[in-house]
matplotlib code that plots the C-alpha trace (Angstrom):
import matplotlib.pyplot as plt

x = [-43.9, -40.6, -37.5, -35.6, -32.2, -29.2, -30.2, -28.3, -30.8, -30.1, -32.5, -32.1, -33.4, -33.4, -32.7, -35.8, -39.9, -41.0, -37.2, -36.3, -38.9, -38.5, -35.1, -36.6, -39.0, -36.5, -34.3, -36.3, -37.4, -34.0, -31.8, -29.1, -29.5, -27.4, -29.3, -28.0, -28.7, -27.5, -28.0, -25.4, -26.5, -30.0, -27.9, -25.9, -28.6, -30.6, -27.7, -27.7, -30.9, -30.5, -32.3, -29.7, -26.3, -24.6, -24.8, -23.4, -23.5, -24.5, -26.8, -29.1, -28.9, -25.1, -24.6, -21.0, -21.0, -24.4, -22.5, -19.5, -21.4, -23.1, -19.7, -19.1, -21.7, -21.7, -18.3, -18.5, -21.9, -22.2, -24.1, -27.3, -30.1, -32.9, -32.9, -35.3, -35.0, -37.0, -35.2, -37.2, -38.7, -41.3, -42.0, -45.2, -46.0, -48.5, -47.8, -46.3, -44.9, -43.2, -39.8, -38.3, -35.1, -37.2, -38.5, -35.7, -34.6, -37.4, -36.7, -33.2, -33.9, -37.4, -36.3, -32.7, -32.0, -34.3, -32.4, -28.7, -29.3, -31.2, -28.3, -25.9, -27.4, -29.2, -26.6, -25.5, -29.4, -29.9, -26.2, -27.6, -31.2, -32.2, -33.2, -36.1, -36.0, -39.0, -39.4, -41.5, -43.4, -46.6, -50.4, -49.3, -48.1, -51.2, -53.3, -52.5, -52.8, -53.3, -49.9, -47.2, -47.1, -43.4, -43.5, -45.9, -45.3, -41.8, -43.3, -45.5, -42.6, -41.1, -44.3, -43.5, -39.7, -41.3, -43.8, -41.0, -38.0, -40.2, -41.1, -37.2, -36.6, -39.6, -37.7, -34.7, -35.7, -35.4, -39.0, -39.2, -42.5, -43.6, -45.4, -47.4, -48.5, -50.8, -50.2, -48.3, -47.3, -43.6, -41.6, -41.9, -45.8, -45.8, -43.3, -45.8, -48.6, -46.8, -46.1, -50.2, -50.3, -47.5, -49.2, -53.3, -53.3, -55.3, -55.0, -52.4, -55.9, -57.5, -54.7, -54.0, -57.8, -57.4, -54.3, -56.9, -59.5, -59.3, -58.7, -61.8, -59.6, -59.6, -56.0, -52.3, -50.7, -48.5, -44.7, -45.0, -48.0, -46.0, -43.2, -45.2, -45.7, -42.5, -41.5, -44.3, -42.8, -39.6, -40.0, -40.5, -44.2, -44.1, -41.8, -44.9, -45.5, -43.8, -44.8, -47.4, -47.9, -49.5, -51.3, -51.3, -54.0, -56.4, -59.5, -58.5, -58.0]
y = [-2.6, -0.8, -1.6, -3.8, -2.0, -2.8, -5.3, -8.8, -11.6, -15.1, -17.9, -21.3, -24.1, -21.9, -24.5, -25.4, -24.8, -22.1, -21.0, -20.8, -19.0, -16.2, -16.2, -15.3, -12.8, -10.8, -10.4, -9.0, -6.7, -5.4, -7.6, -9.1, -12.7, -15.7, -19.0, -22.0, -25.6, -29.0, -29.6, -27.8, -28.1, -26.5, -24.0, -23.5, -23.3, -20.8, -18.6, -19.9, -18.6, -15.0, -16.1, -15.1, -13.5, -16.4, -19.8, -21.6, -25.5, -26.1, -28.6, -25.9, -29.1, -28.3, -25.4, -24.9, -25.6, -23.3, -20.4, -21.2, -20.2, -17.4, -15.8, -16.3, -14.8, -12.1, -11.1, -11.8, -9.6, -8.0, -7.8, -10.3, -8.1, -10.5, -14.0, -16.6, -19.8, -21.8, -24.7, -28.2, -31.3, -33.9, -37.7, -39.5, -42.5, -42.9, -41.5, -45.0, -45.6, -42.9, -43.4, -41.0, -40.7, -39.3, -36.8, -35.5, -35.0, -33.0, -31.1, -31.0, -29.9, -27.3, -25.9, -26.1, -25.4, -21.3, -21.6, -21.5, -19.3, -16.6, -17.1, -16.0, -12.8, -11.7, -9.9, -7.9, -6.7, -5.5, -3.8, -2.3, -1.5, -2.8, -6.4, -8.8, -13.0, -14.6, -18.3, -20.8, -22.7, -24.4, -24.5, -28.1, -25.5, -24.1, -27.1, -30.7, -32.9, -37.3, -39.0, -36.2, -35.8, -34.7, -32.5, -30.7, -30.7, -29.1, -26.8, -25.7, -25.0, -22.9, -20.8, -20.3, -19.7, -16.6, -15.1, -15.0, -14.1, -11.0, -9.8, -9.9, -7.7, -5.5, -2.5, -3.2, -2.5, -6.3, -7.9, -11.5, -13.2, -16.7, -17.7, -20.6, -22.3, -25.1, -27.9, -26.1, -27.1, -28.1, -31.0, -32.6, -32.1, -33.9, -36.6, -37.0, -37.5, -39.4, -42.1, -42.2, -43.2, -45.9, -47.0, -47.0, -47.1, -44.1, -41.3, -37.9, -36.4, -38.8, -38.3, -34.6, -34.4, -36.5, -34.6, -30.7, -32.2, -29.9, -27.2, -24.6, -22.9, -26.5, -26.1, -26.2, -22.7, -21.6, -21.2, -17.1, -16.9, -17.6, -15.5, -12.7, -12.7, -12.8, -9.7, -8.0, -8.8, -7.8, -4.3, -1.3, -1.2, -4.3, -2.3, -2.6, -6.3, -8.4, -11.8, -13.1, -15.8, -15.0, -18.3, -19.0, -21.1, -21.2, -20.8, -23.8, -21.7]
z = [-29.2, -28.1, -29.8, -27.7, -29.8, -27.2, -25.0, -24.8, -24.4, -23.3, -24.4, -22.7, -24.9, -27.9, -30.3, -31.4, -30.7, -28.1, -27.2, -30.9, -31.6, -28.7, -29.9, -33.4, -31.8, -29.8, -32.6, -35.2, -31.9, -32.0, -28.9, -29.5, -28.8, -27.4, -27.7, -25.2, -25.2, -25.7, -29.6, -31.0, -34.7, -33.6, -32.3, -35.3, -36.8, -35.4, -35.6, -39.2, -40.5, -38.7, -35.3, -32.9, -33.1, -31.0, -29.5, -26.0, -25.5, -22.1, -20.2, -17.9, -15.0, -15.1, -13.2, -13.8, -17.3, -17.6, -15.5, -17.7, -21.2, -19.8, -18.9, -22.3, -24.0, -21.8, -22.6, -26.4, -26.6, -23.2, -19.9, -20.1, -19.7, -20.8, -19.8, -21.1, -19.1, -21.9, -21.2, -20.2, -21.1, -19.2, -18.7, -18.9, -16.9, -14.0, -10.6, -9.4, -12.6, -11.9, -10.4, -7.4, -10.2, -12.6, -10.4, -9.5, -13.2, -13.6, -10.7, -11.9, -15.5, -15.0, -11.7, -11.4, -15.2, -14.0, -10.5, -12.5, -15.0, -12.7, -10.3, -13.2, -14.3, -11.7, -9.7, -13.0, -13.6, -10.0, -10.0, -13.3, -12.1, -15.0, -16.2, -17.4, -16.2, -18.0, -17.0, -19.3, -17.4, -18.7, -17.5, -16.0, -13.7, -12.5, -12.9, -12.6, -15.2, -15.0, -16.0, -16.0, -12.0, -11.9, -15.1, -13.3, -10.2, -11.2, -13.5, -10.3, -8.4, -11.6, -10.9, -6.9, -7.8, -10.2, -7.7, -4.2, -6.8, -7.9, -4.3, -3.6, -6.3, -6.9, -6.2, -8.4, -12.1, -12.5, -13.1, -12.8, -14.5, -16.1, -19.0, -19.2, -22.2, -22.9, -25.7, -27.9, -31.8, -31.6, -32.5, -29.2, -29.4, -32.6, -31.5, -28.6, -31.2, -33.3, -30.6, -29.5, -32.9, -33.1, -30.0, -30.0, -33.9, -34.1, -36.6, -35.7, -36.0, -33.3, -31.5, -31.7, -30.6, -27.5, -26.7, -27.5, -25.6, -22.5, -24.4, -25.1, -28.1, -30.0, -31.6, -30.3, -29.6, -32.0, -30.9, -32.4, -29.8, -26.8, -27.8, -28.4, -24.7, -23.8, -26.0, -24.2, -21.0, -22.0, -23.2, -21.0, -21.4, -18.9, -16.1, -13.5, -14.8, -12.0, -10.1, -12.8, -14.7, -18.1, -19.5, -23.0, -22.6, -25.0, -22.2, -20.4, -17.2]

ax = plt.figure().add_subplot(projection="3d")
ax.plot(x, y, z, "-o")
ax.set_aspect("equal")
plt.show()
């Protein structure tokens, strides 16, 4: 893989699980890298342990505040040339269990949180005819799922955002892509599995199998699997690499 020596990468959500460890991935790859999110001792201590250079607070759903950081980082460690928009979460409940309010926080936190941050660095990367925006969606956004109906039905839109923003910029150097995990091996994964337990009584292993149960591969994705594919989308082997959705996905899809 190319070194990535120069470049100022932003992760949203970087914190913790999948963004914390892109942020991880991209610097041993050589970026420098500013990790944003809401839990600031994360934060601190991603920066901590050596993976990233710097840390902004910011809520992605805040556009001012969001804008606000990245103006910061970018003139503490330069032009963003890699965003990550990691950032997002989910709620599960029934579709009519599921309140209109809740939608729209999901709307407001997975779509919003990529429509911001995009918004922020994008002018500099097509000015610079140069740039990489890699959006984390999920496979909830290519398939549906029972009981999540507004995780992914935002997450699909993340996807729709990717494959129009690409065809605007095609001929800019900027290439615009998402990756899409399935059930991946963080700590909101296993405070997921932990609550199946508090509430059926079953085993974590009962309930980490109900959870892998439409998966082929028959284990969660590792957080260093995902990244992997966003340092491969990053680097200049992916320059051609625009408007897709690369699926994590374990032969699900």
């Amino acid at each position: 893989m190319a070194s990535l020596q120069g470049r100022h990468a932003l992760v949203t959500g970087g914190g913790r699980g999948i963004g914390r460890a892109i942020a991880a991935a991209l610097t041993a790859a050589g970026a420098t890298v500013t990790v944003l999110g809401r839990g600031e001792a994360a934060l601190q201590d991603a920066v901590a342990r050596g993976d990233a250079a710097a840390y902004g607070v910011a809520d992605v759903s805040n556009e001012h505040a969001l804008a606000a950081q990245i103006d910061r980082a970018a003139d503490s460690q330069g032009p963003v040339d890699i965003l990550v928009a990691n950032a997002g979460g989910a709620v599960s409940a029934p579709f009519m269990e599921t309140t209109p309010a809740q939608f729209r926080d999901m709307f407001e936190l997975n779509v919003m949180g990529v429509v911001h941050a995009t918004r922020a660095v994008l002018p500099g990367m097509v000015a610079r005819k140069s740039g990489r925006v890699v959006a984390i969606a999920s496979i909830g956004g290519v398939k549906g799922y029972a009981y999540v109906s507004a995780y992914s039905a935002a997450k699909h839109a993340v996807v729709g955002l990717v494959r129009s923003l690409a065809i605007e910029t095609a001929k800019t150097g900027v290439t615009v892509n998402a990756v899409c995990p399935t059930f991946t091996d963080t700590e909101i994964m296993r405070e997921s599995v932990a609550r199946i337990v508090e509430k059926t009584g079953r085993t974590s292993a009962e309930a980490a199998a109900a959870i892998l149960k439409s998966t082929p591969l028959g284990r969660f994705v590792q957080p260093r699997e995902v990244a992997a594919a966003v340092l491969y989308l990053c680097s200049a082997d992916a320059a051609a690499v625009t408007g897709s959705t690369l699926m994590i996905a374990g032969g699900e899809i």
